[in-house]
C-alpha positions as CSV (number, residue, x, y, z in Angstrom):
1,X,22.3,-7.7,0.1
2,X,19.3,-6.9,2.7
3,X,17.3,-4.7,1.0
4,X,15.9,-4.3,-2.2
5,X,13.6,-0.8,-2.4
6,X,11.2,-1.4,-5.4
7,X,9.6,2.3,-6.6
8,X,7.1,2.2,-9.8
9,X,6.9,5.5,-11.5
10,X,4.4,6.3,-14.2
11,X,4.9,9.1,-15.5
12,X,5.7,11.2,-12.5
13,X,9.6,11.5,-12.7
14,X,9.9,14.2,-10.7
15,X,7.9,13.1,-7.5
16,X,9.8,9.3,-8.2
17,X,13.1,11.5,-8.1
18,X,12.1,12.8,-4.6
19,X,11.3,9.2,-3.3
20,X,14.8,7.8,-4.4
21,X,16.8,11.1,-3.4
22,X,14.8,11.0,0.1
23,X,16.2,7.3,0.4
24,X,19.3,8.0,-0.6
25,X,20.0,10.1,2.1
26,X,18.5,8.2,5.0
27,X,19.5,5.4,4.9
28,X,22.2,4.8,6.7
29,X,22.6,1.3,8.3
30,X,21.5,-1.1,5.3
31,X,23.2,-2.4,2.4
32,X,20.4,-1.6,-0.4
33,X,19.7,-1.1,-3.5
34,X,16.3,1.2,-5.6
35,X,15.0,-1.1,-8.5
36,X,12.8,1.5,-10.1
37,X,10.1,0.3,-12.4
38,X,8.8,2.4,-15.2
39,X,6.0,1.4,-16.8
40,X,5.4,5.5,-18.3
41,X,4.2,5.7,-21.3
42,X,7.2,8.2,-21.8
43,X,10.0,7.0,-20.6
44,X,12.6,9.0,-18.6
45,X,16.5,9.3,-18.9
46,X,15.9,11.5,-15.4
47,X,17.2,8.4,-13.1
48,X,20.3,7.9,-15.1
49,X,22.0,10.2,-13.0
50,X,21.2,8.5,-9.8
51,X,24.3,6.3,-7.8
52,X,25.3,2.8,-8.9
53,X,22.7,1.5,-5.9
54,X,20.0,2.4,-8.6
55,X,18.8,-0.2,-11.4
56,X,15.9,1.0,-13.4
57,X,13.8,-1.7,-15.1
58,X,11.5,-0.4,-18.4
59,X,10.1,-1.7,-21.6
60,X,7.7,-3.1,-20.0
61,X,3.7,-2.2,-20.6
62,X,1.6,-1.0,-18.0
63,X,-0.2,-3.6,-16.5
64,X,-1.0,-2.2,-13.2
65,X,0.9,-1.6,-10.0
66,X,0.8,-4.6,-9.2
67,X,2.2,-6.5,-11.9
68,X,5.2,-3.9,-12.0
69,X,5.9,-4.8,-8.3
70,X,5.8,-8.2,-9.2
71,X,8.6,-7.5,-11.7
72,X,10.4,-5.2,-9.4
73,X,10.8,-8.4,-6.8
74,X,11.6,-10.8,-10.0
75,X,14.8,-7.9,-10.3
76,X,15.3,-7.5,-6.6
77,X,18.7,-9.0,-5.0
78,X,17.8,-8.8,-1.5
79,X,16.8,-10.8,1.2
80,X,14.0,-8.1,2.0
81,X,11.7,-6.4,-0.1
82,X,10.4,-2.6,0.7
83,X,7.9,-1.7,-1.7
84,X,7.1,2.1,-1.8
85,X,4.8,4.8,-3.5
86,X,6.8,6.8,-5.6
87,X,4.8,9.4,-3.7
88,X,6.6,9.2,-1.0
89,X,9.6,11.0,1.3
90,X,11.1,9.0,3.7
91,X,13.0,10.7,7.1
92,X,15.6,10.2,8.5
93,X,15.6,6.4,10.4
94,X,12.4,6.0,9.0
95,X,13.4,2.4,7.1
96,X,16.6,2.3,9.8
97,X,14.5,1.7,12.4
98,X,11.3,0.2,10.7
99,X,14.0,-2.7,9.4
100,X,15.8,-3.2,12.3
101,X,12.6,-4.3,14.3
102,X,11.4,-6.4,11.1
103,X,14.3,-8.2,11.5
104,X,13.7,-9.0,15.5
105,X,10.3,-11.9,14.3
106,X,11.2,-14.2,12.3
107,X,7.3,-14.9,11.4
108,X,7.0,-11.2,10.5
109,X,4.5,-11.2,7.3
110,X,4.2,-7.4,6.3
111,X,5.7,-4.3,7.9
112,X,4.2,-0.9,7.6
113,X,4.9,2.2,9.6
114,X,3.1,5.7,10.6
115,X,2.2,7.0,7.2
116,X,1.6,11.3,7.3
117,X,-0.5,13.2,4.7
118,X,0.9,16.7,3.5
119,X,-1.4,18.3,6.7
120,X,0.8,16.4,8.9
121,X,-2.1,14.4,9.9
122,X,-2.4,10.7,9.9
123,X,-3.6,8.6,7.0
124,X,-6.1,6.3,8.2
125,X,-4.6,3.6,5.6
126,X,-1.7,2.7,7.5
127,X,-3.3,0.3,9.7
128,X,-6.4,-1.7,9.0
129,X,-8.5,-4.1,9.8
130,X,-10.0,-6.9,6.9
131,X,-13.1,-5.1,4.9
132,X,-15.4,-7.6,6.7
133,X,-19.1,-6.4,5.6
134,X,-19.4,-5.0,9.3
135,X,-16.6,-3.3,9.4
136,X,-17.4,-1.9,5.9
137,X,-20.6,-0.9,7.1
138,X,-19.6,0.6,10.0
139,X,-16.9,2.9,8.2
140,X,-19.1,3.8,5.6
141,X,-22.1,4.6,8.1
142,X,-18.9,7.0,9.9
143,X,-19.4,5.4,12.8
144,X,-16.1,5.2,13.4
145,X,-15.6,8.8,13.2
146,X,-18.4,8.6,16.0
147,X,-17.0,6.0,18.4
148,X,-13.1,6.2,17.3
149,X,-11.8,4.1,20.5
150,X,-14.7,1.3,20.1
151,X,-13.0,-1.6,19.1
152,X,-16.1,-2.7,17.1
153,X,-17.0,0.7,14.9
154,X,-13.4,1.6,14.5
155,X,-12.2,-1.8,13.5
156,X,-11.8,-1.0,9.9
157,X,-9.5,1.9,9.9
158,X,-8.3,0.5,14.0
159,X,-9.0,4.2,15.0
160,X,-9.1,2.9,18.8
161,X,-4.8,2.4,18.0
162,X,-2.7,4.9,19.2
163,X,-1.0,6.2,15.8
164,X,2.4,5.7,17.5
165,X,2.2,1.9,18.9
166,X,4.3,-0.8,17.8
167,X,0.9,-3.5,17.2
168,X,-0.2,-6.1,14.9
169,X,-2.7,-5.2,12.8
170,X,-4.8,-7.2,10.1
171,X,-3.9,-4.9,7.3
172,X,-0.8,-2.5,6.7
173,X,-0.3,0.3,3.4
174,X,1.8,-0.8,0.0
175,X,3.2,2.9,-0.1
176,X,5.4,1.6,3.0
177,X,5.0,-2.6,2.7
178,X,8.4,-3.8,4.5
179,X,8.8,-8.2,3.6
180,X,10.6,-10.7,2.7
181,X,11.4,-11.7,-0.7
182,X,11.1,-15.2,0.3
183,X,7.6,-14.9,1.9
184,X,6.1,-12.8,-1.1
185,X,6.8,-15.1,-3.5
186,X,5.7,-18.0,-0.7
187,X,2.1,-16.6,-1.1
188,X,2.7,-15.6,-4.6
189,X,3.0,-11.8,-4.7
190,X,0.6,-9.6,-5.6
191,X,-3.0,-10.6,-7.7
192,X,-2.4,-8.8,-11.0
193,X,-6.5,-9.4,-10.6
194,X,-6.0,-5.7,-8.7
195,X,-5.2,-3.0,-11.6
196,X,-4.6,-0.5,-8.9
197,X,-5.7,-0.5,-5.6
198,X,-7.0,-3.1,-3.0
199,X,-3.8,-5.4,-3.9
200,X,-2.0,-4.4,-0.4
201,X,-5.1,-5.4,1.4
202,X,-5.1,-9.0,-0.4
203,X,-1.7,-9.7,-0.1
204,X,-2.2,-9.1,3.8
205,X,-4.8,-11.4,3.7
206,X,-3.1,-14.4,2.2
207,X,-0.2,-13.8,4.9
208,X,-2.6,-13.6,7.6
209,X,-3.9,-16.7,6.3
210,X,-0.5,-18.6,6.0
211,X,0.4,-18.2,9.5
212,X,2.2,-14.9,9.0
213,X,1.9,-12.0,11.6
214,X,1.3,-8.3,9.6
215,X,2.7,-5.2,11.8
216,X,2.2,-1.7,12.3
217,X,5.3,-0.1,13.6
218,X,4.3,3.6,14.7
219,X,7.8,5.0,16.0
220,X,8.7,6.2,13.0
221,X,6.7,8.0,10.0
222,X,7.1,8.6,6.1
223,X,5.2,11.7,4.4
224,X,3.0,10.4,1.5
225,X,1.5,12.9,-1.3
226,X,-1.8,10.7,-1.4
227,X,-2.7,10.2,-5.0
228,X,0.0,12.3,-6.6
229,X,1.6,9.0,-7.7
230,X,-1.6,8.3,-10.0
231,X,-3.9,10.5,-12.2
232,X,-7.1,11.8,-10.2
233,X,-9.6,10.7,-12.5
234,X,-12.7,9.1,-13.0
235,X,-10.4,5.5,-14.3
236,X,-8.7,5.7,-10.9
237,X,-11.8,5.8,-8.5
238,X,-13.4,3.3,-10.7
239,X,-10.6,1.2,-10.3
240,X,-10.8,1.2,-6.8
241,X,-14.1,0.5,-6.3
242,X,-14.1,-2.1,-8.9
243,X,-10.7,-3.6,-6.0
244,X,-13.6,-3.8,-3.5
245,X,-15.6,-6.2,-5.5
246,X,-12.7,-8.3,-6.3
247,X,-11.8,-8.5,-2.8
248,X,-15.3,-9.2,-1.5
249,X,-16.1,-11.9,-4.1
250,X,-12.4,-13.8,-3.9
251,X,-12.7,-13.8,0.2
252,X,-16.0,-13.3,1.2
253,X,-18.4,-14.3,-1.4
254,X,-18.4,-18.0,-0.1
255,X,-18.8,-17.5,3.6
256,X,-21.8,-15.0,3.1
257,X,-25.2,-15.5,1.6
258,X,-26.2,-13.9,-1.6
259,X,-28.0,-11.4,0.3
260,X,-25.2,-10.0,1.5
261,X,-23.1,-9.6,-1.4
262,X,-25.9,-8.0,-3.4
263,X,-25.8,-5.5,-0.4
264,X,-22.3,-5.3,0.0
265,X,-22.6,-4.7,-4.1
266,X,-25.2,-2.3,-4.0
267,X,-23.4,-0.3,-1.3
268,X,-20.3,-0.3,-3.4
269,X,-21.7,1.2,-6.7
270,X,-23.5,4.0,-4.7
271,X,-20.4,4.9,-3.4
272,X,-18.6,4.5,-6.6
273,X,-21.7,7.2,-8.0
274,X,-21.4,9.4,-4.9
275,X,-17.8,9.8,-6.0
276,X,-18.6,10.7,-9.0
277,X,-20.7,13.1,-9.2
278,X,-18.2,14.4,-6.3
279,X,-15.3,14.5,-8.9
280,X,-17.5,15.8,-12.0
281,X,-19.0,18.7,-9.4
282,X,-15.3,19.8,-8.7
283,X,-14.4,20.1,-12.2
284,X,-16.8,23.1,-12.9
C-alpha cells in the first residue's frame, strides 16, 4: 500500500465525516487507506458506514494529538504517512498531486501544501520558519505584517514566499504533514511532551536536523476550519502557549543565555494573558 491517511477525531464526528468523505472522493491515483483515531470521550458508530478503505482505531484514552498520531502510524500499512486535521476538506488532486511530487526526492522529510481558511485566505501556518527568539520577536512585534517580503521580519511565518511556490521551508502544518512511515519512526514520531500544539513544529525540527529536507508545495490547496477540530477554550490556548515553552527550552534553552529565556518566557506568558482576557471579553 502507499498511503496510509491518519485522521484523529475527538468528539467532532461530523466535521471527521467531512474529512474522510472529502478524501474519498479525490483521491484518485493512490492505493490508500483512512485509519481514523478516536480518542472521544463518546465514541461514535458514525464511521461504520464508511468503505472497506476505512479502519477506525478506539479504546484508547486521550492523551493528546500527538500520541493518537503516534498510534495511528503504529496501525498504518503504508509506505507513506499523511496525517490530517479532521478539520479539513481536501480538493480534488490536492494529495494526487501533493504525493506525486513527494515521491520525486528521495530525502524528502515533511510535505505540506497551500493550507486556505474558510475566507479563502491563506493561513500563515502552512509554511514556517524555526521559532528562533528573533523571529519570535519579530512576529510578535508584527513586523512582519510591516515588511512582509523582508526576508529577516517575515522569516517566521516566510511571508516574503509566494503562497503558490513549490520551496523548502524550515517548518510545514500537521493538518496537511505528507511522510514517510519509515522516516517518522527514524526520528521517533511525534513528542507526546506536546499535548496539542507545537508537535508539527518539533517533529520538523528533528528532520531538519537528521539531514532531511521539509517542503512547501503551493500548487495545490486544502480548506481547513482552524480550530473546529478542538474546543476553543481557555485549556486549548494554554496548551499552546505552554508548546512554546517546551519547544524553546528542548531546542534553544542551551544555545541561549538565561537572559534570553527569561525574556522569551516572559514574552510568552504576556501573550498567553493577552489571550485571555481576549477570550473571557468575548464571552460577555
Amino acid at each position: 500500500m502507499e498511503l496510509s491517511i491518519i485522521i484523529v477525531n475527538t468528539d467532532t464526528p461530523k466535521i471527521t465525516n467531512d474529512a474522510v468523505t472529502s478524501a474519498l472522493k479525490t483521491i484518485k491515483n493512490i492505493d490508500f487507506e483512512l485509519v481514523i483515531v478516536d480518542n472521544s470521550i463518546n465514541k461514535s458508530n458514525v464511521f461504520s458506514s464508511f468503505s472497506e478503505k476505512v479502519r477506525v482505531v478506539g479504546n484508547i484514552k486521550n492523551r493528546g494529538f500527538g500520541n493518537a498520531c503516534n498510534i495511528g502510524a503504529q496501525y498504518a500499512k503504508g509506505e507513506c504517512i499523511l496525517f490530517l486535521n479532521s478539520d479539513t476538506i481536501l480538493f480534488e488532486d490536492t494529495v494526487d498531486m501533493a504525493f506525486s511530487y513527494f515521491k520525486t526526492n528521495v530525502n524528502f522529510g515533511a510535505l505540506g501544501v497551500r493550507q486556505l481558511l474558510e475566507n479563502g485566505r491563506l493561513d500563515a501556518g502552512c509554511k514556517r520558519g524555526f521559532p528562533t527568539p528573533m523571529n519570535s520577536l519579530y512576529y510578535f512585534l508584527g513586523l512582519s505584517k510591516i515588511f512582509p517580503n523582508s526576508k529577516r521580519f517575515g522569516a517566521y511565518q516566510q511571508t516574503f514566499v509566494d503562497e503558490k511556490a513549490v520551496v523548502e521551508v524550515d517548518c510545514i502544518s500537521g493538518a496537511f504533514m505528507l511522510i514517510k512511515k519509515s522516516v517518522f519512526e527514524q526520528v521517533g514520531g511525534f513528542d507526546e511532551d506536546f499535548f496539542l500544539y507545537g508537535e508539527d513544529v518539533d517533529l520538523c525540527f528533528r528532520l531538519k536536523k537528521a539531514g532531511f529536507i521539509n517542503v512547501y508545495f503551493g500548487k495545490v490547496c486544502f480548506l481547513h476550519y482552524k480550530n473546529k477540530s478542538g474546543k476553543n477554550n481557555i485549556k486549548v490556548l494554554e496548551s499552546f502557549y505552554n508548546s512554546m515553552k517546551i519547544f524553546y527550552d528542548k531546542h534553544y534553552k542551551s544555545k541561549y543565555s538565561f537572559i534570553v529565556g527569561l525574556v522569551v518566557k516572559l514574552g510568552i506568558n504576556l501573550k498567553l494573558l493577552l489571550a485571555k482576557r481576549k477570550f473571557k471579553k468575548g464571552k460577555r
